[in-house]
Each structure stands twice: as structure tokens, then as C-alpha cells.
C-alpha positions in Angstrom: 56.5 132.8 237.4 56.3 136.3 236.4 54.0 137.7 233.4 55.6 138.4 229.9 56.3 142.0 229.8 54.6 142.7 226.5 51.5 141.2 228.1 51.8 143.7 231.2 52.0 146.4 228.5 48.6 146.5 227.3 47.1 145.2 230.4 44.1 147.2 231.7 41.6 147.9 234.4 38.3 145.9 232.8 36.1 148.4 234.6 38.3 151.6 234.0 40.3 150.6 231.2 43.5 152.2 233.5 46.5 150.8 234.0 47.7 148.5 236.9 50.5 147.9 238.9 51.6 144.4 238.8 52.9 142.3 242.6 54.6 139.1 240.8 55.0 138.2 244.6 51.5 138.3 245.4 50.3 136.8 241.8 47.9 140.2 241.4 47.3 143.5 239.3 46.2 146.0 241.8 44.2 149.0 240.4 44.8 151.9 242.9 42.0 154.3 242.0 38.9 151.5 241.8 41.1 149.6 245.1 40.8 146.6 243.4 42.9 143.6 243.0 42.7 141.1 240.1 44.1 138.0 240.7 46.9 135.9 238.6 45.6 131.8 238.8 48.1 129.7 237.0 49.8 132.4 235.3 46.7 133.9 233.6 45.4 137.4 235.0 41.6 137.1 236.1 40.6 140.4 234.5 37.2 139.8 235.5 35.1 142.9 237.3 33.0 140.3 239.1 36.1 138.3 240.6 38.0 141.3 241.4 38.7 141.6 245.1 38.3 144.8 246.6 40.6 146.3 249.3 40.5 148.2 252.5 41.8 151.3 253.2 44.8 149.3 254.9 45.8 147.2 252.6 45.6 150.0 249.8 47.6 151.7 251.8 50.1 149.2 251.8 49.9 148.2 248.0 50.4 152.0 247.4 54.3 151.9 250.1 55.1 148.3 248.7 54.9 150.0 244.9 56.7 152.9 246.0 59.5 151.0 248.2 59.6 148.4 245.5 59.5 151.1 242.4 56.6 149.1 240.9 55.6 151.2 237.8 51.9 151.1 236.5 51.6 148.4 233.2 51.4 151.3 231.1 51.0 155.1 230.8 47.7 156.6 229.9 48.8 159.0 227.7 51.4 157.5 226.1 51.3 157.2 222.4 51.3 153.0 221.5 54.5 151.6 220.4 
């Protein structure tokens, strides 16, 4: 299942408070600049520091390609003024 849009838009880093970019296929928010992955359990984000994975230089290397081949944009911008 994939996560309501309007719940990926104000979706945030816990630890950061940045935004995410979101693998429906691999049920996780991945925050590039902290490498850490939060994942989705039963369709509800674990947006929990403590449970958040994090990843090696590999596999943020790959999450970085896969959003770029993909054209996975981040939940939100920082800057942008809320709608």
C-alpha cells in the first residue's frame, strides 16, 4: 500500500526535522543527510530516532541512484512556504 500523499507532505526527519524521500517498494522514508532509514510497519511510518536504521555508504549510495532513476522527490521542500 502506498502512504496518503497529504501525509508524505508534512512528513519529517524526527532528528533533523528535514524532509525524506519516500521507497513505497521498500515500505521506508530514507533521510539522506543523517543516512537513515525509518521504516513503514503496517502502513504506519516508524518515525522513531531509536528505531531508525542506519545505512552504509553502499546502500546510501544506492538509495541516492534508485531516487534519481526513479525521480523520487523529497516529502517536502524546506523552504517552501505551507499550503
Amino acid at each position: 500500500m502506498v502512504l496518503d500523499p497529504l501525509l508524505l507532505e508534512i512528513l519529517a526527519c524526527p532528528e533533523d526535522k528535514g524532509p525524506l524521500l519516500y521507497f513505497a517498494d521498500e515500505q521506508s522514508l530514507y533521510n539522506p543527510r543523517l543516512r537513515r532509514r525509518y521504516a513503514i510497519r503496517d502502513d504506519i511510518p516508524v518515525m522513531l530516532v531509536e528505531e531508525a536504521e542506519s545505512v552504509t555508504d553502499d546502500e546510501h549510495g544506492r538509495l541516492l541512484a534508485k531516487a534519481e532513476q526513479e525521480g523520487i522527490r523529497p516529502t517536502f521542500e524546506p523552504d517552501a512556504e505551507p499550503s
